[in-house]
C-alpha positions as CSV (number, residue, x, y, z in Angstrom):
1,X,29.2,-39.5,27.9
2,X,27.9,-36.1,29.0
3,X,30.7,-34.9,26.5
4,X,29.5,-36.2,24.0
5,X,26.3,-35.5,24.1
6,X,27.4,-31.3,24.3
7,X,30.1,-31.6,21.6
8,X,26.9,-33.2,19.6
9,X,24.7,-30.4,20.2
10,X,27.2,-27.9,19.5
11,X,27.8,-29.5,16.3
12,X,24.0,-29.8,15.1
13,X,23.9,-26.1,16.4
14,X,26.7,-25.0,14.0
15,X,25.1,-26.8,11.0
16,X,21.5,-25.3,11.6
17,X,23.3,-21.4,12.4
18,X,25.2,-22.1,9.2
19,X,22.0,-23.4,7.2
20,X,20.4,-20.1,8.4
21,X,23.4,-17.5,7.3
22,X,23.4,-19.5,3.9
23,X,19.4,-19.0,3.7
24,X,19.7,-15.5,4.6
25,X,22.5,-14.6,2.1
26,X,20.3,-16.0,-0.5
27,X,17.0,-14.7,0.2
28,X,16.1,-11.3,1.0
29,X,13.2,-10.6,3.1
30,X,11.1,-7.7,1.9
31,X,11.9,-3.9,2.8
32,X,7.9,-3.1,2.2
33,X,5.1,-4.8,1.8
34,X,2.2,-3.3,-0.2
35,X,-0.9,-4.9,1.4
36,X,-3.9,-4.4,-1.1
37,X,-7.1,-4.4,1.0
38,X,-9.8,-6.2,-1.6
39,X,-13.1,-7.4,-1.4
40,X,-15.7,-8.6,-3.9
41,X,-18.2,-6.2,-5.4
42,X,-15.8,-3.5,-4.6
43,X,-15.7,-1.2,-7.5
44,X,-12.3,0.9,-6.5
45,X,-10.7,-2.3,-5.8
46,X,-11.1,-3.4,-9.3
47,X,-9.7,-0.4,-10.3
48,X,-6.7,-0.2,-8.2
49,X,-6.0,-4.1,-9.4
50,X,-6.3,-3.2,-12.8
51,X,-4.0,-0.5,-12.4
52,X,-1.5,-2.3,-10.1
53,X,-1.5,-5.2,-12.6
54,X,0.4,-2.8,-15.1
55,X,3.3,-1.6,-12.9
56,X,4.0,-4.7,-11.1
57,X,6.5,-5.8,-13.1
58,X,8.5,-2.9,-13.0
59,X,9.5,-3.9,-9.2
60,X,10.3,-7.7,-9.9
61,X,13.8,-6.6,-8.7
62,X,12.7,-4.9,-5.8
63,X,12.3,-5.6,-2.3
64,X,9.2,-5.4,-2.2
65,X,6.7,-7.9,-1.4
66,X,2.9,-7.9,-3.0
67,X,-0.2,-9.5,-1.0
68,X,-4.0,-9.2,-1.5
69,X,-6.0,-9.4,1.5
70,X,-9.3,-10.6,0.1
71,X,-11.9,-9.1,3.4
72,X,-15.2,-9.9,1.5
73,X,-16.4,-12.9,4.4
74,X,-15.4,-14.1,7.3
75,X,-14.1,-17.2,6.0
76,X,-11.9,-14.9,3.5
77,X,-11.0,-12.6,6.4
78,X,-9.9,-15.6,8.7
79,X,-7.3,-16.6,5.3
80,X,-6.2,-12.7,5.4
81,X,-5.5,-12.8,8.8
82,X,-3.4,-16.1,9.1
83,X,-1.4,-14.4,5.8
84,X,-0.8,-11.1,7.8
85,X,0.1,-12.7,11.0
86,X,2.7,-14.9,8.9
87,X,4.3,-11.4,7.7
88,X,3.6,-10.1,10.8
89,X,1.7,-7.2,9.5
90,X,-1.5,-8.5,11.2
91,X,-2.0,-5.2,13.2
92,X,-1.8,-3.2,10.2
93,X,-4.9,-5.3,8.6
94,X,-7.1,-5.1,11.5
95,X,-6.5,-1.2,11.5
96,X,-7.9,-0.8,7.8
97,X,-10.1,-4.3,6.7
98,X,-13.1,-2.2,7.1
99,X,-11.4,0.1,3.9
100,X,-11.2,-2.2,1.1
101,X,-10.1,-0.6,-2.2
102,X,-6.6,1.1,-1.4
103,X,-3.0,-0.2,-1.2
104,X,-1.0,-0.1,2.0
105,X,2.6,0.5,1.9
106,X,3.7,-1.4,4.6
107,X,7.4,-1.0,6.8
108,X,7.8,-4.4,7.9
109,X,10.2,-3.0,10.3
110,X,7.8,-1.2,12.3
111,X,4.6,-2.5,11.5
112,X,3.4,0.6,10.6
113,X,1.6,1.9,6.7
114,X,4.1,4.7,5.4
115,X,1.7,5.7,2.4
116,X,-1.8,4.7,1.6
117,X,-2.3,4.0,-2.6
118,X,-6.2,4.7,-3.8
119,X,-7.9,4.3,-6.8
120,X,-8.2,7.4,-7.9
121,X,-4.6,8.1,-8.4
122,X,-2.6,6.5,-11.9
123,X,-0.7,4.0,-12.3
124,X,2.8,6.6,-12.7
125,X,1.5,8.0,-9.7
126,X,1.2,5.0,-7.6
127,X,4.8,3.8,-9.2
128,X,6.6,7.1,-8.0
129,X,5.0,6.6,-4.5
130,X,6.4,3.0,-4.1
131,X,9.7,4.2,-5.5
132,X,9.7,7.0,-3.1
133,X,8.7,4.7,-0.1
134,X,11.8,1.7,-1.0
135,X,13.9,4.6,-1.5
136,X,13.6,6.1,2.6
């Protein structure tokens, strides 16, 4: 019976390790994240977004993942935090929520920001920095 029982679980471990590879080979997880740090009533935030809105679609085929974290209440900040633990980039938040308005550029990898996007730059500006950051 005991034989059984291991030949089962070795089985149903094979299927699940085999689910995994076939998951992996069809997703990619994200070399960067860029982490926009927003909150309401904040006026370099809405410029940033504007601006990001226009060059998003030229990195639909990269990997590259976009997230807003929305730091305006608590109740917002609780939501951001849950999202950046998920990605596991929750360190990197609590480092910079006090800064809305810029973009993080976010190595996954190390948990660490490799560039820092702000308003003030424009929008081929903030493109070549991305570009330059999936391309190390």
């Amino acid at each position: 019976m005991k034989r059984f029982w291991t030949f089962g679980a070795a089985a149903v471990l094979a299927l699940v390790m085999a689910a995994q590879a076939q998951l992996d080979a069809n997703y990619k997880y994200p070399k960067m994240i860029a982490m926009m740090i927003d909150a309401a009533g904040c006026g370099p935030c809405r410029t940033l977004e504007s601006k990001l809105s226009g060059i998003r679609d030229g990195f639909l085929d990269e990997d590259i993942l976009f997230v807003t974290m929305d730091v305006t209440t608590e109740a917002t900040r609780h939501q951001a935090n849950m999202l950046a633990a998920a990605i596991g980039i929750e360190f990197v938040l609590h480092q910079n929520w006090d800064e809305p308005g810029k973009l993080l550029i976010v190595d996954p990898s190390r948990v660490y920001a490799v560039k820092t996007i702000t308003a003030d730059m424009e929008p081929d500006e903030i493109a070549a920095a991305i570009r330059e950051t999936l391309a190390e």
